[in-house]
Z-matrix of the N, CA and C atoms (Angstrom, degrees):
N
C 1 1.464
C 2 1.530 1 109.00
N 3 1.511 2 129.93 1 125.45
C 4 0.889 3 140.12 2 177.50
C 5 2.439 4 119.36 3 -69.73
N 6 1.238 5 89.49 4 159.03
C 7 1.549 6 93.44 5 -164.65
C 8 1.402 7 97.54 6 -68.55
N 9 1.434 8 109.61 7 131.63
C 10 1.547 9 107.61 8 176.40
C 11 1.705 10 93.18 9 -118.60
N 12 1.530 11 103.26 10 113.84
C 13 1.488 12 124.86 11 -162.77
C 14 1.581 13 99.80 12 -84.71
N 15 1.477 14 102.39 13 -31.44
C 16 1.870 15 103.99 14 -174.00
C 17 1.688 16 109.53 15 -65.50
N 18 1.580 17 97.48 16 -43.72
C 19 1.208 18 119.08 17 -155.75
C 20 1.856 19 103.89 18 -69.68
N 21 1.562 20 109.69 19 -45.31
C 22 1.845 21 124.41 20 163.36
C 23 1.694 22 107.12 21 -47.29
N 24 1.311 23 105.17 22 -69.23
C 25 1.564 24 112.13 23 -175.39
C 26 1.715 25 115.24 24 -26.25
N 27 1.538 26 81.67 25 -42.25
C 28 2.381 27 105.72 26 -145.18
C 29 2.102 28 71.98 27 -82.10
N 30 1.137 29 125.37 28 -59.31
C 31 0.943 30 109.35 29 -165.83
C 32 1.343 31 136.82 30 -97.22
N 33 1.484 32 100.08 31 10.60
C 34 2.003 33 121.99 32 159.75
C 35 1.724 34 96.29 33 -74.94
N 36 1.413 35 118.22 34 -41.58
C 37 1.649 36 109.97 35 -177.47
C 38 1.384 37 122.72 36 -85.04
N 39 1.380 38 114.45 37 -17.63
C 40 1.406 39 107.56 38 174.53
C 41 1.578 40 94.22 39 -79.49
N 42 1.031 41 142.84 40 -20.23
C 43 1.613 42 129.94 41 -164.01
C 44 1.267 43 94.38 42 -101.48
N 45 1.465 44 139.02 43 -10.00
C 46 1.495 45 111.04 44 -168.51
C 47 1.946 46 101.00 45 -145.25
N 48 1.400 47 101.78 46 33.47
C 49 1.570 48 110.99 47 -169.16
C 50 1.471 49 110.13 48 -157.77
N 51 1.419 50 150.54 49 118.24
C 52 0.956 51 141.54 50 -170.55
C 53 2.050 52 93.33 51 -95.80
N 54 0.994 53 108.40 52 175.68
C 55 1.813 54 120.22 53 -171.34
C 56 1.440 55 98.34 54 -114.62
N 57 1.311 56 141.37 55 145.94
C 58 1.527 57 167.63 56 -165.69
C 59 1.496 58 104.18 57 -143.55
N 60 1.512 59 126.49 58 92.05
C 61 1.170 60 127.42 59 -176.44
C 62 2.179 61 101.29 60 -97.03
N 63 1.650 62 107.54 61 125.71
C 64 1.611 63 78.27 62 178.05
C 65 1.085 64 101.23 63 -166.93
N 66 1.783 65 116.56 64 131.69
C 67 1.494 66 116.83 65 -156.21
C 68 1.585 67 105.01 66 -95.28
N 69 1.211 68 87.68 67 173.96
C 70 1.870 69 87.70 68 174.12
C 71 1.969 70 111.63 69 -150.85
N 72 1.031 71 106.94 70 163.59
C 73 1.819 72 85.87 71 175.97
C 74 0.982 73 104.44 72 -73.65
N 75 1.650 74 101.82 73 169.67
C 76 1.461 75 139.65 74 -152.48
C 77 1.578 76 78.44 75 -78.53
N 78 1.522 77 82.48 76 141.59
C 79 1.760 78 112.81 77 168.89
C 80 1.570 79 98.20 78 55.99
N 81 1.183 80 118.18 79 17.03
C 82 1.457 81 108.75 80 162.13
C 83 1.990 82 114.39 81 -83.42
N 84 1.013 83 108.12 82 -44.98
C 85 1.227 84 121.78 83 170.66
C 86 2.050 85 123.44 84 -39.68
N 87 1.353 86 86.55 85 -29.18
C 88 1.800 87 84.12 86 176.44
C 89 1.634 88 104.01 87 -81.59
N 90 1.566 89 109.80 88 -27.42
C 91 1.586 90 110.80 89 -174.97
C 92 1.522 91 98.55 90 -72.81
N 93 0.784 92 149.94 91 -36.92
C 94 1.520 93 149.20 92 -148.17
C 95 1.188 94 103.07 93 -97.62
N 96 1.629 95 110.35 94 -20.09
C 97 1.897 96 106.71 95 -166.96
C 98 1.823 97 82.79 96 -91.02
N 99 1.609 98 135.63 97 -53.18
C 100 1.152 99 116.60 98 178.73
C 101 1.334 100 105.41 99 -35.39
N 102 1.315 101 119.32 100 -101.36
C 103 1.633 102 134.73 101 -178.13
C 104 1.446 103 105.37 102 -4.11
N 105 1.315 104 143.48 103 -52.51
C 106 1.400 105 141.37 104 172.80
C 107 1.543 106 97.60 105 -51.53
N 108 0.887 107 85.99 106 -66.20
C 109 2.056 108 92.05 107 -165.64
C 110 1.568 109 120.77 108 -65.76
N 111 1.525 110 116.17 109 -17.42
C 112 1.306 111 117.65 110 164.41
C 113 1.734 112 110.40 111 -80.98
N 114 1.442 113 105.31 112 -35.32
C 115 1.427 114 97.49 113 175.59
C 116 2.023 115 131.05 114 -65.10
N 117 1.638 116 96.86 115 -6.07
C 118 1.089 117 112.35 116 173.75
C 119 1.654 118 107.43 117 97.39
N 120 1.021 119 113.82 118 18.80
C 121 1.639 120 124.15 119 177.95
C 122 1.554 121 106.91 120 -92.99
N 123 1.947 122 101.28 121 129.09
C 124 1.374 123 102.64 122 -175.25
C 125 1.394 124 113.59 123 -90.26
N 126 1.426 125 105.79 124 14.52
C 127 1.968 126 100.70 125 159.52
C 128 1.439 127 97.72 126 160.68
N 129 1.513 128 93.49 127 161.07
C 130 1.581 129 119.88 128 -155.14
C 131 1.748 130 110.49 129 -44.09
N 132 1.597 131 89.78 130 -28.51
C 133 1.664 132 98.61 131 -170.78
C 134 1.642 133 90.70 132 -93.52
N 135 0.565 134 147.53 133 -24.85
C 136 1.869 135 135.30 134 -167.18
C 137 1.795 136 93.55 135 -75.02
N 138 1.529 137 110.27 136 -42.11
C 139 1.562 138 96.23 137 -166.84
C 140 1.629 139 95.20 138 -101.54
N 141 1.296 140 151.52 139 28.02
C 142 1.391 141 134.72 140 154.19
C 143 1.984 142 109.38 141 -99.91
N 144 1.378 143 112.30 142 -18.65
C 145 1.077 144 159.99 143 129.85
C 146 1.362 145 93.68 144 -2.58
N 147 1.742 146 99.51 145 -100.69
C 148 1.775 147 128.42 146 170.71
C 149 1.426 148 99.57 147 -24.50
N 150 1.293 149 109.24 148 -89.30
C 151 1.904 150 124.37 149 172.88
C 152 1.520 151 111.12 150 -21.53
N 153 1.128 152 113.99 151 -81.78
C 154 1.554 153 111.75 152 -178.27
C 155 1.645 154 107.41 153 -41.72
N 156 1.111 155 142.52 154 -65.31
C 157 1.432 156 142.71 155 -163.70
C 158 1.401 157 118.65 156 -75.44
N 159 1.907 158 102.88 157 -12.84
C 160 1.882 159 95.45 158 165.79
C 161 1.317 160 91.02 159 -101.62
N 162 1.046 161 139.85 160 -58.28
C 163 1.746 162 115.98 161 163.80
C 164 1.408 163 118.12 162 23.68
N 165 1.622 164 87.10 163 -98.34
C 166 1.099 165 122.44 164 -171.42
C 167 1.783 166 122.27 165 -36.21
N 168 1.850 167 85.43 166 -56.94
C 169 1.431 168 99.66 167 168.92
C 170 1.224 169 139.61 168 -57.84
N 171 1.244 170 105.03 169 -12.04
C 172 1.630 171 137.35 170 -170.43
C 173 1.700 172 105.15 171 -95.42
N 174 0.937 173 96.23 172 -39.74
C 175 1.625 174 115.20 173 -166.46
C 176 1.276 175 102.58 174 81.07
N 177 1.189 176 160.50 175 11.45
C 178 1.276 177 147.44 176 174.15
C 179 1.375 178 136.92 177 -50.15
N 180 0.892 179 139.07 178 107.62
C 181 1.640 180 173.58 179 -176.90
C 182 1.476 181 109.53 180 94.98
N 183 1.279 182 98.93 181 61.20
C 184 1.783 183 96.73 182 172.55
C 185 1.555 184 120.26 183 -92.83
N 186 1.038 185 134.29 184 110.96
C 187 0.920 186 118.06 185 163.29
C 188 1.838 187 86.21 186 82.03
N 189 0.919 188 140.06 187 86.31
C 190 1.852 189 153.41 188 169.44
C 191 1.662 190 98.43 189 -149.61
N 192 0.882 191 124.18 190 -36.04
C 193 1.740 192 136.60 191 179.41
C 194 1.573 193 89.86 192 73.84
N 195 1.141 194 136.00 193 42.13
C 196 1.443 195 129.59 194 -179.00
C 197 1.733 196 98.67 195 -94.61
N 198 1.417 197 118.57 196 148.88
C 199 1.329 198 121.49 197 172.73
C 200 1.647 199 107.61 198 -140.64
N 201 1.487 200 111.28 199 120.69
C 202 1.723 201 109.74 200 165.87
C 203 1.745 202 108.60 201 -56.19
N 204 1.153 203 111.03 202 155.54
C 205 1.123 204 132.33 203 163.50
C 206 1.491 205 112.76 204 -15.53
N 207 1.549 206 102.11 205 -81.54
C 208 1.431 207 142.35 206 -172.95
C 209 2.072 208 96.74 207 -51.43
N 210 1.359 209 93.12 208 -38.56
C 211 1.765 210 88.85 209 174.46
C 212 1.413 211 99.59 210 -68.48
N 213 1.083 212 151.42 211 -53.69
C 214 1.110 213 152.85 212 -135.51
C 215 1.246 214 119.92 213 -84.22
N 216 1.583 215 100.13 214 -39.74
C 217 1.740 216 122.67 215 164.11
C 218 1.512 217 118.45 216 -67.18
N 219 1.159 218 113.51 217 -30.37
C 220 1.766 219 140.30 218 -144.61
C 221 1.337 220 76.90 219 -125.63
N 222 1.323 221 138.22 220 59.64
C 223 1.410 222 111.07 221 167.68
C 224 1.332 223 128.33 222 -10.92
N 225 1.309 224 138.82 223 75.15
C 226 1.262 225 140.60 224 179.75
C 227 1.383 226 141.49 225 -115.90
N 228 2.021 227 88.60 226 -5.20
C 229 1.096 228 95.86 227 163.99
C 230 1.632 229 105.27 228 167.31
């Protein structure tokens, strides 16, 4: 049986990567793909990536009780 490279890849990332599915408005998505790529980020996931972990590091919005919209609808918080 020959190497099925799609089939290793698809299933090295489901075992060692969880998935982040997340919409945004229409025609928002072409602005955000510049902005990644002018900031020097080699893809969408390396710089939300970036974001989430200085966040984090920062502690920023802990405890503000602030909620976007989209949380509110999206039960999210």
């Amino acid at each position: 049986m020959a190497f099925n490279q799609s089939k290793y890849a698809n299933e090295f990332a489901k075992e060692k990567y969880d998935r982040l599915n997340i919409q945004v408005p229409k025609g928002r998505k072409a602005i955000i793909e510049t902005h990644w790529k002018e900031k020097g980020y080699k893809s969408l996931n390396s710089y939300i990536n970036d974001l989430i972990n200085k966040d984090i590091d920062q502690g920023a919005g802990e405890g503000n009780g602030q909620n976007t919209n989209d949380e509110k609808i999206l039960g999210g918080g």
